[in-house]
N, C-alpha and C positions, 0 to 999 in steps of 0.2 A: 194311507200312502200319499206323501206329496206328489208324486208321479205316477200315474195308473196306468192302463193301456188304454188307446187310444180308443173310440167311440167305434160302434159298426157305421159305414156309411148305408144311410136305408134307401131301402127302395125307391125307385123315381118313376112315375108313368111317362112314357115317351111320345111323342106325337108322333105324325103318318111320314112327315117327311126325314124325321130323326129314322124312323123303321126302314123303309126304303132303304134310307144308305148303308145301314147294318146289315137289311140281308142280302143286298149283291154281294158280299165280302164272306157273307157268313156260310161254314159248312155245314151239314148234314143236321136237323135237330133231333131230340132226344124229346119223343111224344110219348104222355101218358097222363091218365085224365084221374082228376078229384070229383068225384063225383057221377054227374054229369059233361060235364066240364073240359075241353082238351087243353095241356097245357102243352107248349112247345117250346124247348130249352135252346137256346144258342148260345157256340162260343165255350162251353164246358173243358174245361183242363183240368182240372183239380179233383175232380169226385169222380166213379164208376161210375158206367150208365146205370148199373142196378141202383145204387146208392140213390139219385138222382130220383129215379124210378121208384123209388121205395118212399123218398119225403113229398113227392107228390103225390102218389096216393095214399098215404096214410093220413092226409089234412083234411081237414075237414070243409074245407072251402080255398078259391082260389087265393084269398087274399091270406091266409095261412098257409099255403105250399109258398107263396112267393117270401113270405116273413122268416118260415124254419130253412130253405135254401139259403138267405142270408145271412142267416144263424150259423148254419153248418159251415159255410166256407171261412166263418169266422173260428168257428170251434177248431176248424182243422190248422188253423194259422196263417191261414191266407188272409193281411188285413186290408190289406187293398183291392180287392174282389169288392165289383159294384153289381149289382142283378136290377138290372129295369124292363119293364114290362109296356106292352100294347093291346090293345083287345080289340081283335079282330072280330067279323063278322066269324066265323067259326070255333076262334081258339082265342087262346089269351098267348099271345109269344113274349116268351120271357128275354133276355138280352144279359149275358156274363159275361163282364171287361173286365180284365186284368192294369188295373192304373200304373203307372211307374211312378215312384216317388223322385220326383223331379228336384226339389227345394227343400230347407231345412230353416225355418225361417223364426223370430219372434225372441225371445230374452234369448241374450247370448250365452250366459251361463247352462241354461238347456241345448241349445244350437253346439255346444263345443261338445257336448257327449252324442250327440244324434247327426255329426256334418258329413262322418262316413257312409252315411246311409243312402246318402244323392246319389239319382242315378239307379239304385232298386227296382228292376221290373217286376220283382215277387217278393212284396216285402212283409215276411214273415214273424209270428210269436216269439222264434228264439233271436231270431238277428235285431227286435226291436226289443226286447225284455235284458237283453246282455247288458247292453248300454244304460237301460233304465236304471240297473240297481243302487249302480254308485251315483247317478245322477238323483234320485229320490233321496239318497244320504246326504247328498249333499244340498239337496232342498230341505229335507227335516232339519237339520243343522242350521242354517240358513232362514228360516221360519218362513215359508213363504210354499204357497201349494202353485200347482198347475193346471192349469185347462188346456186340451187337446181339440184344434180344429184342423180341417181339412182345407183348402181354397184351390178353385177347379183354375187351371194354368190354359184348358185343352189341348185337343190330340192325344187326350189318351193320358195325361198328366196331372197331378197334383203337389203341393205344396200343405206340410204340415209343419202347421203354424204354433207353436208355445205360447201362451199368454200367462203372465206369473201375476200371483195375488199377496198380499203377506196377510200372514197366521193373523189372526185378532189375539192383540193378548200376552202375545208369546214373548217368551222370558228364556233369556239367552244365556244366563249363567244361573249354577247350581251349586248353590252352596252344603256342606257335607257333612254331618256329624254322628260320629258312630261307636260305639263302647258295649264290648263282648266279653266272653271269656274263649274262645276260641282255642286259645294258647299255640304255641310256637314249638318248633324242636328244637329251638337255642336257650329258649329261657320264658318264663313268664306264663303267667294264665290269665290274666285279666290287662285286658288292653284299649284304648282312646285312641281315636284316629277323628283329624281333620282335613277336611277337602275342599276343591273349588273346581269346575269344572266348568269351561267358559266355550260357547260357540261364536264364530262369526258368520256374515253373512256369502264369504267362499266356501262356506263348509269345515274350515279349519276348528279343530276340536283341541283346546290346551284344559291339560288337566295337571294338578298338582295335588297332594296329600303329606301329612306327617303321621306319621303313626307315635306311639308310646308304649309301654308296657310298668303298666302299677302293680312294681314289685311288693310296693308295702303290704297289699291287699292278701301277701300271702301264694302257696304254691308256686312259687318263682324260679323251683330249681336251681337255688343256691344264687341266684341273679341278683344283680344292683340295681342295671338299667338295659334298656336297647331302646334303642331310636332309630328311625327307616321314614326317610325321605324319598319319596320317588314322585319324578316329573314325567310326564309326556304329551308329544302331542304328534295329533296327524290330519291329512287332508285326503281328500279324495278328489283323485282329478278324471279324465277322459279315459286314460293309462291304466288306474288301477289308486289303491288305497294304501298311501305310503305315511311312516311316520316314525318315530325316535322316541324311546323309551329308555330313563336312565332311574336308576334308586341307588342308595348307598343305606348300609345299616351297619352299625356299630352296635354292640353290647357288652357285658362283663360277665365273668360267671366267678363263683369260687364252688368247683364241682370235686367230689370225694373220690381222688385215686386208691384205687386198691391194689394189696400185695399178692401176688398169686404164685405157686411153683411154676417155675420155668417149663418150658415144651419139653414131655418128652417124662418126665416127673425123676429129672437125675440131679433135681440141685439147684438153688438159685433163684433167685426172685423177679418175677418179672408185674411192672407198673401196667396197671390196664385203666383206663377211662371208659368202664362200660355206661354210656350214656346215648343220647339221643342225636349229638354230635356226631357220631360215628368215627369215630377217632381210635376207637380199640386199643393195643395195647403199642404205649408209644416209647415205653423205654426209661429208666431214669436218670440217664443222664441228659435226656431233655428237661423234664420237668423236675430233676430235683427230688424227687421220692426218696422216703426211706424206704432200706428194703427191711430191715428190719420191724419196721413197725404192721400191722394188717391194712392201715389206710392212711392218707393223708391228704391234706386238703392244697389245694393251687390254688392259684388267682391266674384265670384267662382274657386276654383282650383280644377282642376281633373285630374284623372289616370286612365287610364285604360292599364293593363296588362291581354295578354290572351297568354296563350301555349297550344296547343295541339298537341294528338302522331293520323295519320289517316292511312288506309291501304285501300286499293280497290284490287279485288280479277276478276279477269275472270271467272265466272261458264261456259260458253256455249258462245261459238261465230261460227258463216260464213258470208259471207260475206255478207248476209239478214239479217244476226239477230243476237243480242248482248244480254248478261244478264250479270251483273254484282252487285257486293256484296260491299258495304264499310261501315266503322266502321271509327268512331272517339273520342275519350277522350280529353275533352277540360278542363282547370282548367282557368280562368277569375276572376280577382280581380280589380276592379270598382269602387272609390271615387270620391264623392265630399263633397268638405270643403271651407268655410268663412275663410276670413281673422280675425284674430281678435277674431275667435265665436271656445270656444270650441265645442267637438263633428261633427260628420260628416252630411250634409245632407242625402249624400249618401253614403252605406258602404256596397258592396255587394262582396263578397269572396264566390265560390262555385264552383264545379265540373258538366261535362254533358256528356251522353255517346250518343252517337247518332247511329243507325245501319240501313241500307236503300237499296234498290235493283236500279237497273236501266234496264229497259228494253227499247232497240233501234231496229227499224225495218225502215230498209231500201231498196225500191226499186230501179231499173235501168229504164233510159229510154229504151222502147220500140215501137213498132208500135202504141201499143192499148193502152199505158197509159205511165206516165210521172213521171219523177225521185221524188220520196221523202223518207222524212226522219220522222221518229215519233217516239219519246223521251219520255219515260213515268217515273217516280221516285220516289218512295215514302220511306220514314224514319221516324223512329219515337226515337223522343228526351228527356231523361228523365235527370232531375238534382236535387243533394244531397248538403247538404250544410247547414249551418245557421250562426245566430250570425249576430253583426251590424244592418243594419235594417230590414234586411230581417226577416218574420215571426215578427214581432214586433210590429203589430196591437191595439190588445189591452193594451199597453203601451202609445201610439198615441193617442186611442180614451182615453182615460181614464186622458194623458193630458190635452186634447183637451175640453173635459166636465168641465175640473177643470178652463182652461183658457175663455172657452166663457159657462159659467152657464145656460144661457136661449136656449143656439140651442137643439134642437130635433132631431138631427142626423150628426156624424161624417162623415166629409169626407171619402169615401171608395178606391177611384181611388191615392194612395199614394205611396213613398217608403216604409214605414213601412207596407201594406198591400200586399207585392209581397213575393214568396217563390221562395226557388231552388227546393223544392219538386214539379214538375213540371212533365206532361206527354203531348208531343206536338206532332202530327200527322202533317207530315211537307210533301201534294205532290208537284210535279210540271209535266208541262207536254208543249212539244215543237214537232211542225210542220212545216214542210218546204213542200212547192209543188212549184216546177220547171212549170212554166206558159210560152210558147213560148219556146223562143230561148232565150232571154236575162229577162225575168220578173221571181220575184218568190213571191211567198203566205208564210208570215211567222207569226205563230200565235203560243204564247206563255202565260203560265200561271201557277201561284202558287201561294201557298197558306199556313196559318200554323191556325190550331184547337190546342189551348191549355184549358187544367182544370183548368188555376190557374193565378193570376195573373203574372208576369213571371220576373226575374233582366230585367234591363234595354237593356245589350247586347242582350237579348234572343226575344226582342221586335220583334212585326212585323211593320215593316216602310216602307211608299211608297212617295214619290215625289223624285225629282231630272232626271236627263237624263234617259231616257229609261224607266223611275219608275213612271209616271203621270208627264211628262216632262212640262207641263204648272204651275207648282208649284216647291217650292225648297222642296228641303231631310226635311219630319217631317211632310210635312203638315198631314198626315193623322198618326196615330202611336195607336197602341195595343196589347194585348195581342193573340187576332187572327184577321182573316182580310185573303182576299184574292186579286187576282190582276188579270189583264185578257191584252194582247195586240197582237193586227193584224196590220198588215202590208202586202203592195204591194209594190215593190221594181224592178227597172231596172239596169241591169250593162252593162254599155259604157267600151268596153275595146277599148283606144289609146293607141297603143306601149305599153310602160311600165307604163302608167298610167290608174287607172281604177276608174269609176265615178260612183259612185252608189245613184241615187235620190230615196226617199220613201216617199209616204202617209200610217201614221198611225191613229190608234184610240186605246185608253184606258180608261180601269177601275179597280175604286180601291175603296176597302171598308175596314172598321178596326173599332176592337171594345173592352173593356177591360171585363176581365172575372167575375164573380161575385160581380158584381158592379150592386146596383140597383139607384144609381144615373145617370143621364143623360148620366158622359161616358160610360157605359156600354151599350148605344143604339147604331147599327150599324153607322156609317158615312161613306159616299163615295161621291165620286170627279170623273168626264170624264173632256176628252180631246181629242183632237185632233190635228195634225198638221206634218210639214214636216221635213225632213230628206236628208239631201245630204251628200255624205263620197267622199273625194277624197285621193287614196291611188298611190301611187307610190311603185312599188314590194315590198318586207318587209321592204322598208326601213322610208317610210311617213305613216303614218296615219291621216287623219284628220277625224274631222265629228262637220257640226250644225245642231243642232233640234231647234223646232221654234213651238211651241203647244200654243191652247188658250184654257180656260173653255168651255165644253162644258156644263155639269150640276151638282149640287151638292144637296147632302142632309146633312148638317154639324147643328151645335150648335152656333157657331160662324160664321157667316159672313163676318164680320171686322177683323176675323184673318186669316180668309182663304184666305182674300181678301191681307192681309198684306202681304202674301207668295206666291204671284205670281210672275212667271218668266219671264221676256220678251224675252231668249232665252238661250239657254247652246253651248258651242263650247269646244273641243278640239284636240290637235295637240300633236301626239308622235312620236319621231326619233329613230331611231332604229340603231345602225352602231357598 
């Protein structure tokens, strides 16, 4: 950490006349002897008199009850708790002052996250660790550590001082290079991405990337190209950690529409795009299909542009326990269009505010138990918006009756049946347990409950690496839908290479909202299988996963079956 917590102040022997003045003022002390030995406490607010009573005689000498007192008021969050002592012809009296943090003083860049704190008669772990977090971000960023001093004001007062040092070394931009097969649910399995990621010395973090998809290579899903630009950047100030994230992606597909009987099995054909789009059956007098024929092939062009303004906020931190607040305002504008075919398949333009907490609780190893981590999160996601196809159902159905006469029921799982007026309760929640000396338990999970059917970006989507890794990005895809995965994991550290092999298991289910047709029943996909990462210091990263079916409950067979993975890998350099 560029920013720690501050030092204990230690112990002081006090001379006759410093004692004197302390005990005319002083009340009642708290007697109890180490040893031989009487110790006499004054000035006590913070601890039980048993407590008290208990670190003095369990020490084994005086100058060890005066050391673990110190200790204690420290552990308890009391940082400004001084304990000085006298040694009397009888006893040793020991002397508990409460300081008041008077001054906030030394780099200014530290001083603007810590100036509220003047003034502090009891200045504690969480009221000094809140502020720290984003100030340490914005010292790691910054490349420059901290030293924490004390400077005695008196009366009872101090003044904590900052003194900044810069990192030996330190290298402020990161350049990026990375190529997987990860794949996408628009198109594509084999992809190139380049990045820069630059710090200053406010903290301010600009990051930019391009990505790619090398259709040539194969598995592309009928694709030509996609390309995905996205920029951001943010700071962290006194306030909270704000910043602006924007991408735009473009791709093409020529994807196989098929001919199917109309709803209801009285006549008629109806065009379905069962794909990973999620676009379902969209009709032909959008896209031109014959109905006559069983399939036909389109040409799709898409955009997707998204911007949003986000802020994360520290309520409450120590170094157990985190609470945290973020907010984000997303605006996303989403097409697809036919060549040749006026009007858009898809046309969704809409805004989403999202506002969410996070609670983190962290243990230390110990004797009696073992280092972990529990990550709890929940946000709930609402969006405004219309126009295009959104809300545009009964337009659809009302086509839809005019084009196939005899069906008995419209498609309900469509584009024109999704709104932005959406309310989506988004948790997740991540566990880490420290197993031995080199193994750890990692079990993670989320999930999204929406009312509505929801745009296409706002989808919940699981396959690809880490996602039900025995299937690619889409196989499962709805409106809500939850995910669930564990792992056991070992780390080989050689020199500066570290080898991390893992058995996982996963599941994943997903389902569309007010839909009383088939998509609207749950579906879900297990899997299992392995994981090796070989990392060299920040500068390699690799990782393959290698999962098989374990069980499924789907609609389709033959398309689930179509979207299996035989493995994912990739490799990113860092320098």
């Amino acid at each position: 950490m560029a920013i720690d917590l501050p030092p204990v102040i230690p112990p002081a022997q006090l001379n006759q006349a410093e004692t004197q003045a302390i005990l005319a003022s002083s009340p009642a002390a708290i007697s109890a002897k180490t040893g031989e030995t009487t110790l006499r406490v004054y000035g006590n607010s913070h601890l039980t008199d048993s407590a008290v009573t208990e670190i003095i005689t369990s020490a084994k000498n005086p100058s060890e009850a005066v050391l673990n007192l110190t200790r204690r008021y420290y552990e308890e969050g009391h940082l400004l708790v001084t304990v000085n002592y006298y040694r009397s012809l009888d006893a040793i009296l020991v002397f508990v002052d409460q300081k008041v943090l008077a001054e906030v003083k030394g780099d200014e860049r530290a001083v603007a996250h810590f100036k509220h704190l003047e003034g502090d008669a009891d200045l504690t772990i969480p009221e000094y660790d809140t502020p720290r977090v984003l100030a340490d971000l914005q010292a790691q960023r910054g490349g420059y550590d901290y030293s924490i001093s004390y400077e005695e004001l008196g009366d009872g007062k101090v003044a904590m001082v900052f003194t900044s040092e810069k990192v030996e070394d330190y290298d402020a931009t990161d350049f990026i290079l990375e190529t997987n097969n990860k794949g996408s649910r628009f198109l594509g399995r084999y992809f190139g991405m380049a990045g820069i990621k630059h710090r200053t010395e406010d903290g301010t973090q600009i990051s930019a990337a391009v990505q790619t998809a090398f259709a040539d290579l194969g598995e592309s899903r009928d694709g030509d190209e996609l390309n995905q630009l996205s920029v951001s950047i943010d700071r962290p100030f006194a306030f909270g950690l704000y910043g602006v994230d924007a991408s735009y992606t473009e791709y093409t597909r020529d994807p196989q529409v098929t001919t199917t009987s109309a709803s209801g099995g009285l006549g008629g054909a109806v065009c379905t795009l069962t794909d990973t789009l999620g676009l379902g059956v969209i009709g032909n007098t959008l896209v031109g299909c014959d109905p006559t024929s069983s399939s036909t092939r389109v040409n799709l062009d898409a955009e997707i542009l998204q911007v949003a303004l986000r802020g994360e906020q520290v309520l409450y931190s120590t170094p157990w326990t985190r609470i945290l607040l973020n907010e984000k305002v997303s605006h996303i504008d989403s097409s697809i269009e036919q060549s040749g075919v006026n009007g858009k398949i898809l046309d969704e333009v809409y805004q989403t505010l999202e506002v969410g907490g996070k609670y983190i609780k962290t243990t230390y190893n110990t004797p009696d138990s073992s280092a972990s981590q529990l990550t709890l999160g929940l946000s709930l996601k609402t969006g405004m918006g219309d126009g295009g196809t959104l809300d545009d159902y009964p337009s659809f159905a009302q086509a839809y009756f005019a084009a196939y006469p005899t069906a008995t029921d419209a498609p309900d799982v469509v584009p024109q049946a999704r709104t932005a007026e959406f309310v989506a309760l988004i948790p997740t929640a991540n566990y880490q347990l420290r197993l031995g000396e080199n193994g750890a338990l990692k079990i993670n999970a989320k999930a999204q409950y929406s009312d509505e059917q929801v745009p296409q970006q706002q989808q919940f989507v699981l396959g690809g690496m880490n996602t039900l890794s025995a299937y690619l990005p889409g196989v499962l895809i709805g409106d809500s839908g939850y995910f669930g995965y564990a792992a056991y994991e070992r780390t080989y550290q050689m020199g500066d290479f570290k080898l991390v092999p893992s058995l996982f298991a996963e599941y994943g289910a997903a389902w569309f909202e007010n839909a009383s047709s088939p998509e609207g029943d749950e579906q879900s996909v297990a899997d299992a299988g392995l994981g090796l990462q070989l990392n060299y210091r920040d500068q390699l990263y690799s990782e393959v996963v290698v999962a098989r079916p374990l069980t499924d409950d789907v609609q389709d067979e033959d398309y689930l079956e179509s979207l299996e993975a035989d493995f994912y890998w990739r490799v990113r350099l860092t320098f």
